[in-house]
VOTI-276673 format. One record per residue (C-alpha): residue number from 1; residue in one letter; x, y, z. Coordinates in nm, 4 decimals, always signed. Example, Ala and Ser with C-alpha at 12.3 -4.5 7.8 and 13.67 -1.06 7.14 Angstrom:
[atom 1,"A",[+1.2300,-0.4500,+0.7800]]
[atom 2,"S",[+1.3670,-0.1060,+0.7140]]
***
This chain:
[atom 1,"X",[+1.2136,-1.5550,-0.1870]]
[atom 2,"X",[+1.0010,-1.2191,-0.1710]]
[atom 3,"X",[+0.9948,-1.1535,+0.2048]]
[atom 4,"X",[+0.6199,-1.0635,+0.1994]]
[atom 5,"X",[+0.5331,-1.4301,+0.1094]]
[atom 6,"X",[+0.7253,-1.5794,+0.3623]]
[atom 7,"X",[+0.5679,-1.7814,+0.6700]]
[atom 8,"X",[+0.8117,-1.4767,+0.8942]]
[atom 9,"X",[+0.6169,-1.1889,+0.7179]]
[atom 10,"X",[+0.2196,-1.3958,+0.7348]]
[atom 11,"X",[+0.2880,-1.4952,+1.0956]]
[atom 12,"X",[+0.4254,-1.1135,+1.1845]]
[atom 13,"X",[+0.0512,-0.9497,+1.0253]]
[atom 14,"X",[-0.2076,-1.2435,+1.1914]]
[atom 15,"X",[-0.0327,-1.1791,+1.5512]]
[atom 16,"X",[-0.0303,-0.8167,+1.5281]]
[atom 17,"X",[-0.3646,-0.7656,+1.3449]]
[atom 18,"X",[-0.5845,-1.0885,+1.4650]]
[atom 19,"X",[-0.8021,-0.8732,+1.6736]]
[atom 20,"X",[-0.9486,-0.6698,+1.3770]]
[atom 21,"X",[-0.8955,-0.9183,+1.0830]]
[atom 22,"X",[-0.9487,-1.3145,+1.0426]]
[atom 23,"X",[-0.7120,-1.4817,+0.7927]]
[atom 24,"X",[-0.7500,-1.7722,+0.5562]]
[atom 25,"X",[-0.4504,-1.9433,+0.3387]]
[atom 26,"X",[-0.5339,-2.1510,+0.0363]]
[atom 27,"X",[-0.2876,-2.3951,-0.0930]]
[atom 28,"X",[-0.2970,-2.5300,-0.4312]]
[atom 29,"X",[-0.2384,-2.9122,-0.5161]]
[atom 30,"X",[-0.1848,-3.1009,-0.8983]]
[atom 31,"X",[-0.3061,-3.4437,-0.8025]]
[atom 32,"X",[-0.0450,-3.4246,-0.5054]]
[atom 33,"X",[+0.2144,-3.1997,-0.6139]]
[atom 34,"X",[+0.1766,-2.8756,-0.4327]]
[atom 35,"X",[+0.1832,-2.5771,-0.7507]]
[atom 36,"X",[+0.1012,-2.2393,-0.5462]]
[atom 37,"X",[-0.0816,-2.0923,-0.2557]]
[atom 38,"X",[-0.2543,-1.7716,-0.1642]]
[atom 39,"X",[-0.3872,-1.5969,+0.1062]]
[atom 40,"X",[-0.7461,-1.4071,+0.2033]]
[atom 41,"X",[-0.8571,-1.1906,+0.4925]]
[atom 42,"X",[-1.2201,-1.1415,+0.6404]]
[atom 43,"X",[-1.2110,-0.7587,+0.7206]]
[atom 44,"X",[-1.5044,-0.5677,+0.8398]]
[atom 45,"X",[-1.5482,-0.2535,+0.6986]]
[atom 46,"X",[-1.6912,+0.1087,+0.7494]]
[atom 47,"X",[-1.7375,+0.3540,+0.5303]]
[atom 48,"X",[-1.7650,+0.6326,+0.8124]]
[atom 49,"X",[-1.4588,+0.5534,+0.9536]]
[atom 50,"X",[-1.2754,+0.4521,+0.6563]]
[atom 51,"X",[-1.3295,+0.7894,+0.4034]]
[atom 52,"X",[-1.0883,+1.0990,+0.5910]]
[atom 53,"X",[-1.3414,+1.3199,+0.4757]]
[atom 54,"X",[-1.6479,+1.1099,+0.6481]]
[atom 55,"X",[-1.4793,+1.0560,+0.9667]]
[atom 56,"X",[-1.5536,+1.3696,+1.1359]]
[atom 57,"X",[-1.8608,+1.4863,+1.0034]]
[atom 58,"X",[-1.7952,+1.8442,+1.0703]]
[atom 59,"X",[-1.7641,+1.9411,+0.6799]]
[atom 60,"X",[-2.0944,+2.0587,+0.5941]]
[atom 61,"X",[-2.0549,+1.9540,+0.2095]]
[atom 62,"X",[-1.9964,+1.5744,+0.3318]]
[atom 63,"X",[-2.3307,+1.6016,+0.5466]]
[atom 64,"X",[-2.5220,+1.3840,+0.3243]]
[atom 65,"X",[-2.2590,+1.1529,+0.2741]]
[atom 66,"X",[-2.1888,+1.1349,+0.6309]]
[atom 67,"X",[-2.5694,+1.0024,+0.6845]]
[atom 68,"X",[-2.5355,+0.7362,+0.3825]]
[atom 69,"X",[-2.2106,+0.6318,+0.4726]]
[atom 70,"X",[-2.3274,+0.5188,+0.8055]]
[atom 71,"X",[-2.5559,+0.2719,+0.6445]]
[atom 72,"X",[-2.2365,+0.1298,+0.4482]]
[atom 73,"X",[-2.0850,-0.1320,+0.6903]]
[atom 74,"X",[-1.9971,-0.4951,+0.5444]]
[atom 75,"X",[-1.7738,-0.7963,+0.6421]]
[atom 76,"X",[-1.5161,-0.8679,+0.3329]]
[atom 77,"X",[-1.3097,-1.1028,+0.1988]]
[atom 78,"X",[-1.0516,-0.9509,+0.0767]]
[atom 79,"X",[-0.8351,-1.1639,-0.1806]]
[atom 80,"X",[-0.5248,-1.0208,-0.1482]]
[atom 81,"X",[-0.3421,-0.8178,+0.1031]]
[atom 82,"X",[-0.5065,-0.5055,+0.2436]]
[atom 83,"X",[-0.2219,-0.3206,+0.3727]]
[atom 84,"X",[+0.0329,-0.3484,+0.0890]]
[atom 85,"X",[-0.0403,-0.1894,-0.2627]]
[atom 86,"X",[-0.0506,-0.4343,-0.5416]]
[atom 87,"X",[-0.1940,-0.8151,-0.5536]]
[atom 88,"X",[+0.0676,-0.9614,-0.2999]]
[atom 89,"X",[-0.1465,-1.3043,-0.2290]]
[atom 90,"X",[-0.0296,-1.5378,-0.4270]]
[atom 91,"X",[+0.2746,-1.7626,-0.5217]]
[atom 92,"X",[+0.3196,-2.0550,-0.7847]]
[atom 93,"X",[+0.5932,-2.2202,-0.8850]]
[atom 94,"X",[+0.7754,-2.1419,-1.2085]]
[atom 95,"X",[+0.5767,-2.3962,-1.4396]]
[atom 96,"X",[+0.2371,-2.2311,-1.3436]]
[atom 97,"X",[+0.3427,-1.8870,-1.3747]]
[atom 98,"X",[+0.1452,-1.6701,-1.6192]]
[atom 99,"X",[-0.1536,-1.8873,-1.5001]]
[atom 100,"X",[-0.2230,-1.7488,-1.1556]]
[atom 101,"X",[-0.5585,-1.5575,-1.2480]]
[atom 102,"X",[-0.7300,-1.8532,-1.4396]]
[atom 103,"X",[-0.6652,-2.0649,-1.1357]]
[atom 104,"X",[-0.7054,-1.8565,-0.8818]]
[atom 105,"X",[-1.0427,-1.6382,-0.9815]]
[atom 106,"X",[-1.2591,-1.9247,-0.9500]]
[atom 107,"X",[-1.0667,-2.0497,-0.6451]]
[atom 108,"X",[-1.1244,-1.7280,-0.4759]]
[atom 109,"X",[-1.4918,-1.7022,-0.5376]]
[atom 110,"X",[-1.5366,-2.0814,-0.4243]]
[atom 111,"X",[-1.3774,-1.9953,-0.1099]]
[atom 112,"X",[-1.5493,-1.6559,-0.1017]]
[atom 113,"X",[-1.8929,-1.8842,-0.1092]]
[atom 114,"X",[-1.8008,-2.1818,+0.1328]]
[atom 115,"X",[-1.6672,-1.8687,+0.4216]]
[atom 116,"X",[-2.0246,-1.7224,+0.3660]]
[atom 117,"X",[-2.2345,-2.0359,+0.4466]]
[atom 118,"X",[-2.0034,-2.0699,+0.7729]]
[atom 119,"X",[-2.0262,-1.6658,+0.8811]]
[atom 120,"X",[-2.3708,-1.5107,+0.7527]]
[atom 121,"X",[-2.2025,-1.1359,+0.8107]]
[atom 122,"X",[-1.9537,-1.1800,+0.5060]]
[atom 123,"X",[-2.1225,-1.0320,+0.2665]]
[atom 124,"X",[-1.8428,-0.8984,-0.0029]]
[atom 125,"X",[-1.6104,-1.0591,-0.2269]]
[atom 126,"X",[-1.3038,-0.7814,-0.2876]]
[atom 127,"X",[-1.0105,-0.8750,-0.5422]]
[atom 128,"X",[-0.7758,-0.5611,-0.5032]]
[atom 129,"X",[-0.5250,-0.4436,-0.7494]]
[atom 130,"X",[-0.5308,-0.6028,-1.0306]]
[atom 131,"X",[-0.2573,-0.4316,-1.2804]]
[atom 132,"X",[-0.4590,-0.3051,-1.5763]]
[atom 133,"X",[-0.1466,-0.3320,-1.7657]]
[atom 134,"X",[-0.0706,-0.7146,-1.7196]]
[atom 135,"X",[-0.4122,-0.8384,-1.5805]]
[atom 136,"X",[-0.6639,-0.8159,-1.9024]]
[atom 137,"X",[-0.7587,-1.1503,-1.9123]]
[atom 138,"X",[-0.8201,-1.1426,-1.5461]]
[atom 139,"X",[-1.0408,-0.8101,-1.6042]]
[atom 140,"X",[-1.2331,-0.9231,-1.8973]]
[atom 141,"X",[-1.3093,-1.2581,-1.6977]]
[atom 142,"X",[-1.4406,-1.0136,-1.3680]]
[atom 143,"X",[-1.5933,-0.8095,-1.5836]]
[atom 144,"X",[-1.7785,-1.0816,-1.7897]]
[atom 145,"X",[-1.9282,-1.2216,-1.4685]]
[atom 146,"X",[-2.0629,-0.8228,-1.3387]]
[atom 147,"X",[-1.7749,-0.7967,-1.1092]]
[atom 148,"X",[-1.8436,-0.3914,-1.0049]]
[atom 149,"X",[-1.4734,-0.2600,-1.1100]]
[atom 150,"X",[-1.3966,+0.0741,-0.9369]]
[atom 151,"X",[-1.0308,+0.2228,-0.8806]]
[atom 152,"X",[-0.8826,+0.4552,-0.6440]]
[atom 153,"X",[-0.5406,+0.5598,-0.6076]]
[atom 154,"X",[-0.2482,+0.4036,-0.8457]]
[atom 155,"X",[+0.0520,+0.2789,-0.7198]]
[atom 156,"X",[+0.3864,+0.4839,-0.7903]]
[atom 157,"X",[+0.6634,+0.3433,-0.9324]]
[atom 158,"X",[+0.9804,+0.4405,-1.0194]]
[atom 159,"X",[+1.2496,+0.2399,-1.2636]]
[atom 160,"X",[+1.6169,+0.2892,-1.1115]]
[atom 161,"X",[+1.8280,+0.3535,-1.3866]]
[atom 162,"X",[+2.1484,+0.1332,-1.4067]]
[atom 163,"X",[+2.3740,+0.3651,-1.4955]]
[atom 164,"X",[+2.2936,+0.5805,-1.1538]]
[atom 165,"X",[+2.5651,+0.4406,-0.9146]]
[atom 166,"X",[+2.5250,+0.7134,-0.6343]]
[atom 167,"X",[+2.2436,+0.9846,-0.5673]]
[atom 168,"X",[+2.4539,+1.2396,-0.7483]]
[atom 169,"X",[+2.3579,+1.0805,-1.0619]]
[atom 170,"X",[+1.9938,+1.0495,-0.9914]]
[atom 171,"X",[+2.0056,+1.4178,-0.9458]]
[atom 172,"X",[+2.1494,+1.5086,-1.2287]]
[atom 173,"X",[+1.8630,+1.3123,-1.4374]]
[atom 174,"X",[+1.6441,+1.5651,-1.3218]]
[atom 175,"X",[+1.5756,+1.8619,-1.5075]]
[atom 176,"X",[+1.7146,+2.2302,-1.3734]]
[atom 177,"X",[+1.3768,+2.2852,-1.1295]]
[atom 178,"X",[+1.3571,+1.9879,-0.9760]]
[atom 179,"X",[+1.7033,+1.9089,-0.9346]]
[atom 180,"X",[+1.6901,+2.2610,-0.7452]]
[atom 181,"X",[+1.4061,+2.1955,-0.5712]]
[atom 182,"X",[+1.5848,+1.8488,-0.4590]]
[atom 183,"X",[+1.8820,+2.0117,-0.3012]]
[atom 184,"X",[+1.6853,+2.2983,-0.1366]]
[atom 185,"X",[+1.4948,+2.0076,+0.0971]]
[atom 186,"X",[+1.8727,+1.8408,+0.1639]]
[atom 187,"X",[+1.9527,+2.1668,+0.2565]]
[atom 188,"X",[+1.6595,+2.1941,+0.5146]]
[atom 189,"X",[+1.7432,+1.8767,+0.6515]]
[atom 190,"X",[+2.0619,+1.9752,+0.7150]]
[atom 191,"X",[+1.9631,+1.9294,+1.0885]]
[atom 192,"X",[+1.8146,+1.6469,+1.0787]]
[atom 193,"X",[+1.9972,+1.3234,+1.2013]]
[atom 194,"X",[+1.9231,+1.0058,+1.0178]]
[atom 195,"X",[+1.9743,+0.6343,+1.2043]]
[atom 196,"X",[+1.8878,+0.2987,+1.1027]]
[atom 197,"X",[+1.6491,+0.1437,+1.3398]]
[atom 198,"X",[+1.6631,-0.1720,+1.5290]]
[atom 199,"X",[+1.4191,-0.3376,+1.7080]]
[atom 200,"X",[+1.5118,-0.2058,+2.0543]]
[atom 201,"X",[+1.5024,+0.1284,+1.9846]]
[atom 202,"X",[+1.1625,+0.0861,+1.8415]]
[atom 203,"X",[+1.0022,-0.1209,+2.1160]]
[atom 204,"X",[+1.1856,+0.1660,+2.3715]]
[atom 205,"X",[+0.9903,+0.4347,+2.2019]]
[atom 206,"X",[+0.6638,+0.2565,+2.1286]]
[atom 207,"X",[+0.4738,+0.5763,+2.2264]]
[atom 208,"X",[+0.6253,+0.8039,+2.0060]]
[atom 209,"X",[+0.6576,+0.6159,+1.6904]]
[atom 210,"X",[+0.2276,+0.5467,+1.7323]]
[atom 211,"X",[+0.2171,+0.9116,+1.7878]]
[atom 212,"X",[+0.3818,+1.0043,+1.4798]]
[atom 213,"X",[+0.2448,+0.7185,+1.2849]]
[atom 214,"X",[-0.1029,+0.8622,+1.3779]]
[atom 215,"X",[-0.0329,+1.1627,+1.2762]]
[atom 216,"X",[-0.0004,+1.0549,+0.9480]]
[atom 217,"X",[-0.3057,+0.8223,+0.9326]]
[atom 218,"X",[-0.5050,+1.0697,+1.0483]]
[atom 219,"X",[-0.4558,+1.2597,+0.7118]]
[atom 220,"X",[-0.4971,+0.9543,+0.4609]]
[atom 221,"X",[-0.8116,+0.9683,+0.2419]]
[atom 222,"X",[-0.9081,+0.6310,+0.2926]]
[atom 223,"X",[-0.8327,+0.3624,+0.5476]]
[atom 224,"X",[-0.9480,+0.0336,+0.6058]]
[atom 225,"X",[-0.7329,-0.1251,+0.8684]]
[atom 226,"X",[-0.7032,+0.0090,+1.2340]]
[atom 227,"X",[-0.3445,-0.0969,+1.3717]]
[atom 228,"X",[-0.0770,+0.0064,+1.6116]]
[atom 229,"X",[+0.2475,+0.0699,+1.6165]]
[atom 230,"X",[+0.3374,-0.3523,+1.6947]]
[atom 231,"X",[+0.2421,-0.4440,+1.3386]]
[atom 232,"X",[+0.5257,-0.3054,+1.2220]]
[atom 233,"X",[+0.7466,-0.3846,+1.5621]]
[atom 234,"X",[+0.6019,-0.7573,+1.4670]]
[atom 235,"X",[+0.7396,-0.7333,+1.1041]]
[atom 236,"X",[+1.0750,-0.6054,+1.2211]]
[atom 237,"X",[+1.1108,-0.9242,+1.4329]]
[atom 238,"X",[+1.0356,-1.1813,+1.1854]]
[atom 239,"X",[+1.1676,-1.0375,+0.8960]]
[atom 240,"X",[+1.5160,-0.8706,+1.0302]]
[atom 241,"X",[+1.7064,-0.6750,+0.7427]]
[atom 242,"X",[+1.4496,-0.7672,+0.5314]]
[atom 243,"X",[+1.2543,-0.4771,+0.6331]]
[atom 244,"X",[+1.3908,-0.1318,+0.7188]]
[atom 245,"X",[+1.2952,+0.1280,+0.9656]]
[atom 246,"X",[+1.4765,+0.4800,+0.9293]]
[atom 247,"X",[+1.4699,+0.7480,+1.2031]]
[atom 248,"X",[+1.5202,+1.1306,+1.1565]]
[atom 249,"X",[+1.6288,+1.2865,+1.4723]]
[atom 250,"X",[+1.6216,+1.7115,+1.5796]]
[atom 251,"X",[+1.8967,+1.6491,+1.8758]]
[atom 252,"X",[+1.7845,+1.3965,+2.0734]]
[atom 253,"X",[+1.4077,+1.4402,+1.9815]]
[atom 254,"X",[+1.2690,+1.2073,+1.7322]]
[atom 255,"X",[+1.0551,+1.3506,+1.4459]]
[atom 256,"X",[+1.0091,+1.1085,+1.2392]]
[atom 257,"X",[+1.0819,+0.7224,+1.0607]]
[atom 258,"X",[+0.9853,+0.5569,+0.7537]]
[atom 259,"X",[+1.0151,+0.1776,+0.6384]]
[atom 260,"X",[+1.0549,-0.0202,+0.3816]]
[atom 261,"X",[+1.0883,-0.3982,+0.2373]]
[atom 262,"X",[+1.3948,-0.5313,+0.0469]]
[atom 263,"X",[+1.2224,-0.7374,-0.1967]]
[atom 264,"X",[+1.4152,-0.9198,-0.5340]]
[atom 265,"X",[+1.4945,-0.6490,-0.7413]]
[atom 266,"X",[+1.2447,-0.3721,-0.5785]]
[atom 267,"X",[+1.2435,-0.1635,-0.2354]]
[atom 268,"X",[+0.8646,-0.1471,-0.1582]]
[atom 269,"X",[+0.7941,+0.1516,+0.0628]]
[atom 270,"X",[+0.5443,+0.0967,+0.3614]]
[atom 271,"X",[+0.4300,+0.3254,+0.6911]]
[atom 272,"X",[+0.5750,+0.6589,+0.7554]]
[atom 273,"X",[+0.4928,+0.8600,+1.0768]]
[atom 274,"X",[+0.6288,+1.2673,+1.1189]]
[atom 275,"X",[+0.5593,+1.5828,+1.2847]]
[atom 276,"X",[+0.3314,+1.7369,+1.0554]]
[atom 277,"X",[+0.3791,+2.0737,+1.1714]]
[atom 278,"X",[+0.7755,+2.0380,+1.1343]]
[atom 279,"X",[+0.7145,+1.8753,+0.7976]]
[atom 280,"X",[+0.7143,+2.2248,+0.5933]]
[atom 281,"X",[+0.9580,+2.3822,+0.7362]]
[atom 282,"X",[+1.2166,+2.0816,+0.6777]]
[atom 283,"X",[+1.0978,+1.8869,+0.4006]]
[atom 284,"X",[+1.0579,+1.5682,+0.5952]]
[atom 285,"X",[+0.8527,+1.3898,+0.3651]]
[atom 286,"X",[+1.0039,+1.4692,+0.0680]]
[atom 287,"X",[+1.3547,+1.3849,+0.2002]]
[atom 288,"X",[+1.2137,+1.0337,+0.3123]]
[atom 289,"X",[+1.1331,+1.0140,-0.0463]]
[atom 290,"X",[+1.5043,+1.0919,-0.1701]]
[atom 291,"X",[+1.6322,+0.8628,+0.1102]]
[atom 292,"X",[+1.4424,+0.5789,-0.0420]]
[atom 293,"X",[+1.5566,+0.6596,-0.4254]]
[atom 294,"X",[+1.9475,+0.6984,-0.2238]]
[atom 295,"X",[+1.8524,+0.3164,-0.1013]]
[atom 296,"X",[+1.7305,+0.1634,-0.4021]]
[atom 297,"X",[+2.0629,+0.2719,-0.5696]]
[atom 298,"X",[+2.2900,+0.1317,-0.3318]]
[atom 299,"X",[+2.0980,-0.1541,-0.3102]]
[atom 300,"X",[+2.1201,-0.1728,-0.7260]]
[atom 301,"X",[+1.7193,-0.2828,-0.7698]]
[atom 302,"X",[+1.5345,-0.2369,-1.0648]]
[atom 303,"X",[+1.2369,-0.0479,-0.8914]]
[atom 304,"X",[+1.1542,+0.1794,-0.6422]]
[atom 305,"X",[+0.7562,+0.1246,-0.5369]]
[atom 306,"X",[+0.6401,+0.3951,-0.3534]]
[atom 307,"X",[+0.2713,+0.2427,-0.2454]]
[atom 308,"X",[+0.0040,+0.4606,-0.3116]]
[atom 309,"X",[-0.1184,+0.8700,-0.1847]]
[atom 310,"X",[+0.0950,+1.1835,-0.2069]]
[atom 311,"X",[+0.0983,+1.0678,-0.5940]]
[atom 312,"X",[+0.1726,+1.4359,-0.6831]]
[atom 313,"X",[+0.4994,+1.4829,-0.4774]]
[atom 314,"X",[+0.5875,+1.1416,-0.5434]]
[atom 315,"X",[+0.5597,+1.1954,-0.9184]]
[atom 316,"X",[+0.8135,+1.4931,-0.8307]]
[atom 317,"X",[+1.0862,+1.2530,-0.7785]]
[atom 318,"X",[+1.0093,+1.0671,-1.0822]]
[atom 319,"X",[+0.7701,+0.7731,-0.9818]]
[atom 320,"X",[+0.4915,+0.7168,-1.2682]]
[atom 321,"X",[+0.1391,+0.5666,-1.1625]]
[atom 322,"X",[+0.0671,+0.2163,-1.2394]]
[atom 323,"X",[-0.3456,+0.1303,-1.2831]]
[atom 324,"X",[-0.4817,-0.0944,-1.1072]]
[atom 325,"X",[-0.8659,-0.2387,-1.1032]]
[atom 326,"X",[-1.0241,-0.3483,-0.7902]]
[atom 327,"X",[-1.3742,-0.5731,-0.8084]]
[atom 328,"X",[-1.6504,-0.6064,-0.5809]]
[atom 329,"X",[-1.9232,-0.8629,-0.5673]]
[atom 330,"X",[-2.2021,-0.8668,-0.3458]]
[atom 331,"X",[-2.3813,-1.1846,-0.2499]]
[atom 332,"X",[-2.7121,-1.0064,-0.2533]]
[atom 333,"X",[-2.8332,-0.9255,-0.6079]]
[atom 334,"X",[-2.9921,-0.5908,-0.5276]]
[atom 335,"X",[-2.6884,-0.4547,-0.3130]]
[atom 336,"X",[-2.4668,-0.5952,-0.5435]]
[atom 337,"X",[-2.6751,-0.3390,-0.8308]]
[atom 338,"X",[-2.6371,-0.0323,-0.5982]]
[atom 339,"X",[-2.2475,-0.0555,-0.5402]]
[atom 340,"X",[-2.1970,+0.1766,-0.8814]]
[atom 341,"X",[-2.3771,+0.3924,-0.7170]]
[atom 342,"X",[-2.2472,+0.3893,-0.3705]]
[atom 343,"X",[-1.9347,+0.4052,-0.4527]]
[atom 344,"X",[-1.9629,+0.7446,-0.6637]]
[atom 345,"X",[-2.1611,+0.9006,-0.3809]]
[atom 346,"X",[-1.8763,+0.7934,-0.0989]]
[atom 347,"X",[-1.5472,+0.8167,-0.3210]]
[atom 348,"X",[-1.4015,+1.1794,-0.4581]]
[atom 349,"X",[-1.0768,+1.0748,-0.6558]]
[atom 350,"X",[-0.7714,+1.2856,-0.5444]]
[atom 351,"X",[-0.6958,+1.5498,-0.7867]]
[atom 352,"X",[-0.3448,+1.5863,-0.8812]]
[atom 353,"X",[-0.1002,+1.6858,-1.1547]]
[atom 354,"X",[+0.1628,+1.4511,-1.2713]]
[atom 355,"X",[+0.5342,+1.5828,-1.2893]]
[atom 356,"X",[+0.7533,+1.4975,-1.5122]]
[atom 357,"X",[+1.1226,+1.5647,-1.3746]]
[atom 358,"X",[+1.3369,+1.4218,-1.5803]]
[atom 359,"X",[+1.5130,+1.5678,-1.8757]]
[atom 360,"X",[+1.5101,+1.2009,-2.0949]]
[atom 361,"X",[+1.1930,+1.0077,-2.0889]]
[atom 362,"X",[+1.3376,+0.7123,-1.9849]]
[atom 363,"X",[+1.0542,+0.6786,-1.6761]]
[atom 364,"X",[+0.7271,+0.7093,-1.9738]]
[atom 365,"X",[+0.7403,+0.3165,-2.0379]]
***
């Protein structure tokens, strides 16, 4: 079973997170027989403190949006899972599959309904991710009620070809300047010392992993959640091998870690934390990234999801962005008119240029 639908995985996120979230778990019944279930969470949100460049308010450009973003502050329920990329939520059983949206739309915005009558500061319905590729029905249905559809970042995904049994052949898929460009950041990291993570060492250096964790969520565009370094410590206790935590050592200094799920047929990667000011001058990053296309080869999966942001250095390594539609609904007709709005004034899509690195075109489908 997928790991991040297991009781292990929920229980880890509601102990770690319960302080800033409130979750609700739906379960799905034909006359008796339980079908499927899926899961909600009642988030507040912020768009100061959510939008990097709102958070500070120094940038004179933003100063306007600094003032109307402090007027944007809701209470959402959020149908799906806000800190994994991708509609997550839900499971059914094999006879129901290909169904999940027609049942579960109308669910959602029942439940959406009765949790408003019970706490008058939800104010938001928010479906997130919704593939554009395999969700049109689901779309056309949102869209056909005045749903306000926005999207931010894609997800990046990259197809592990069979045929690549070691990194060696993954490299030589690339084409002449990125395959260079590969082995000059292998060569930086020649220094660095990698170690798989246990749970010990992590709850030993609890400090430094937040430190370097918020070093990297200081720099990400948009942010809903505020959590700690014991979400993931949580995780890694319920879920074991299941989910990964690499370390990348100078000495005996640690400089950074990433982690990652081992999901049926797909690694999904999750939090990374590094020195930023190391990060240049030893490719962390972008070895983290070829460390993760090294796993999902040994590991023989399918895919290799990379989540969302950096989608420019990601695409360097060969992951292709996957669309996805997100939906609002305000229970208040005339804020529910002005979202459009809103969100144009608040959000600035990340500009970026996709790469193309390999020399078949295997990755364009």
């Amino acid at each position: 079973m997928d790991p991040l639908l297991s009781f292990e995985y929920l229980r880890a996120v509601e102990n770690a997170l319960s302080d800033n979230m409130e979750f609700r778990y739906i379960f799905l019944f034909d006359k008796k027989k339980p079908v499927g279930f899926s899961y909600c969470q009642i988030c507040p949100f912020s768009a100061r403190e959510s939008i990097k460049s709102l958070r500070s308010g120094k940038n004179s450009e933003s100063f306007i949006k600094t003032i109307l973003a402090s007027w944007v502050g809701f209470t959402a329920f959020v149908c799906g899972n806000l800190l994994l990329t991708g509609q997550c939520g839900y499971y059914f059983i094999p006879d129901y599959r290909g169904r999940e949206m027609n049942i579960l739309l109308p669910v959602w915005k029942q439940c959406f309904e009765s949790e408003r009558r019970r706490n008058r500061r939800l104010s938001i319905q928010f479906i997130k991710d919704l593939p554009d590729a395999g969700c049109k029905e689901a779309i056309d249905y949102l869209e056909q009620r005045d749903y306000f559809r926005f999207k931010v970042q894609p997800a990046m995904l990259l197809n592990i070809d069979p045929v690549w049994q070691s990194l060696e052949d993954y490299l030589d898929a690339l084409k002449s300047k990125y395959r260079i460009r590969m082995r000059q950041a292998l060569k930086k990291s020649a220094k660095l010392v990698r170690r798989e993570c246990e749970l010990e060492e992590m709850i030993e250096n609890r400090s430094r992993f937040q430190e370097l964790l918020n070093n990297v969520l200081e720099e990400s565009d948009f942010r809903i959640v505020e959590f700690n370094i014991d979400y993931l410590i949580a995780i890694k206790k319920n879920l074991g091998t299941s989910f990964r935590i690499r370390t990348y050592y100078i000495e005996d200094q640690l400089i950074g870690f990433m982690t990652y799920f081992i999901c049926p047929q797909k690694v999904l990667a999750h939090f990374t934390g590094f020195e930023t000011r190391l990060n240049k001058k030893l490719d962390i990053y972008l070895n983290m990234l070829i460390d993760l296309v090294d796993q999902a080869i040994q590991l023989k999966t399918l895919e290799l999801d990379f989540s969302r942001t950096a989608l420019e250095i990601k695409s360097s390594v060969g992951a292709v962005p996957i669309p996805m539609s997100n939906f609002l609904w305000h229970f208040n007709c005339t804020k529910h008119k002005l979202l459009p709005k809103l969100f144009r004034s608040l959000y600035t899509p990340e500009e970026w240029t996709q790469r193309r690195p390999f020399r078949t075109n295997f990755q364009a489908k």
